[in-house]
Residue, then its C-alpha position, 0 to 999 in steps of 0.5 A: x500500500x503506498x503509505x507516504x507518513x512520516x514514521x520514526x525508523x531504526x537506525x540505520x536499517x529503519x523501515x516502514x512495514x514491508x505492506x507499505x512505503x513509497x517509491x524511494x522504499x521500493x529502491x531502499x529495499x532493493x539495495x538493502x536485499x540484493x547488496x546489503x547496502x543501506x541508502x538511509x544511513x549512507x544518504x544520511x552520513x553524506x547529508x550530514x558531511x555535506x548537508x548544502x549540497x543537498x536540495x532544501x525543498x522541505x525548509x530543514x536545517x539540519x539532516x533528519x535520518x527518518x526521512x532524508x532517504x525516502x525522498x527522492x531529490x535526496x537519493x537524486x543528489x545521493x547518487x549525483x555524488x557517489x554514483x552515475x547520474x547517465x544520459x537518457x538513453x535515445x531509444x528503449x535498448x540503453x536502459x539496463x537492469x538496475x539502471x535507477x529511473x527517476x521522472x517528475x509526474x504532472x511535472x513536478x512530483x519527484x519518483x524512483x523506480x529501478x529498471x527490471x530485467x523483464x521487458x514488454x513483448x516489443x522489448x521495452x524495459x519494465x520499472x519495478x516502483x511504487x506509483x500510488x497502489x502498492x510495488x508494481x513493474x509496468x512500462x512506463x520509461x518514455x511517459x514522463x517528463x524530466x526523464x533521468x538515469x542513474x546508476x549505484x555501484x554495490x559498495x564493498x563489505x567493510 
């Protein structure tokens, strides 16, 4: 169920329940699960290191570590700063499985998804995202404004 509350987490490794969360959850999980990699405190430790750098949409003055990470203009500049922010590929065959896609519905409301390894019948890649009724995989690169990709690297254990 999308569930966009503000909500008091663990820390690190704090979670909404698993039923429940927002596009940035859906990205969150899929980094903690596959490569133990924990996007609530590494965007938190790098807001904190470096907090101008990041976008000041919410008025903050200081990192909050409940929610930072499940913004995505905060994972946007996250990933701009330890990842690859890539071009937009000019047709479906340049996106790649785990490419992270970010777009602005209506414009203006930021959302994540990352890209799957299932695709249409005609070959279009399918974005793993939570758009408002729960985790979904649909086709929905090329519908959007403000069409980015980016790319995180697994970091390596300590």
């Amino acid at each position: 169920m999308y569930d966009p509350a503000y909500a008091h987490l663990s820390y690190p490794m704090g979670d909404v329940e698993r039923s429940r969360g927002v596009c940035t959850d859906v990205i969150v999980r899929a980094y903690r699960d596959a490569f133990a990699m924990d996007l609530q405190q590494l965007v938190h430790e790098d807001m904190t290191n470096a907090f101008s750098k990041y976008p000041t949409i919410w008025g903050l003055t200081r990192p909050d570590r409940y929610i930072d990470h499940r913004r995505v203009p905060n994972l946007e500049k996250y990933i701009e700063r330890h990842g690859l922010a890539l071009s937009t590929p000019p047709d479906d065959t340049g996106w790649k499985a785990g490419d992270l896609y970010t777009m602005r519905y209506k414009e203006s409301l930021p959302h994540i998804g990352i890209v799957s390894d299932k695709t249409t019948r005609t070959g279009r890649p399918l974005v793993i995202h939570n758009m408002g009724w729960g985790t979904s995989e649909d086709d929905i690169i090329g519908q959007f404004q403000h069409e980015r990709r980016f790319r995180l690297a697994p970091r390596p254990a300590a």
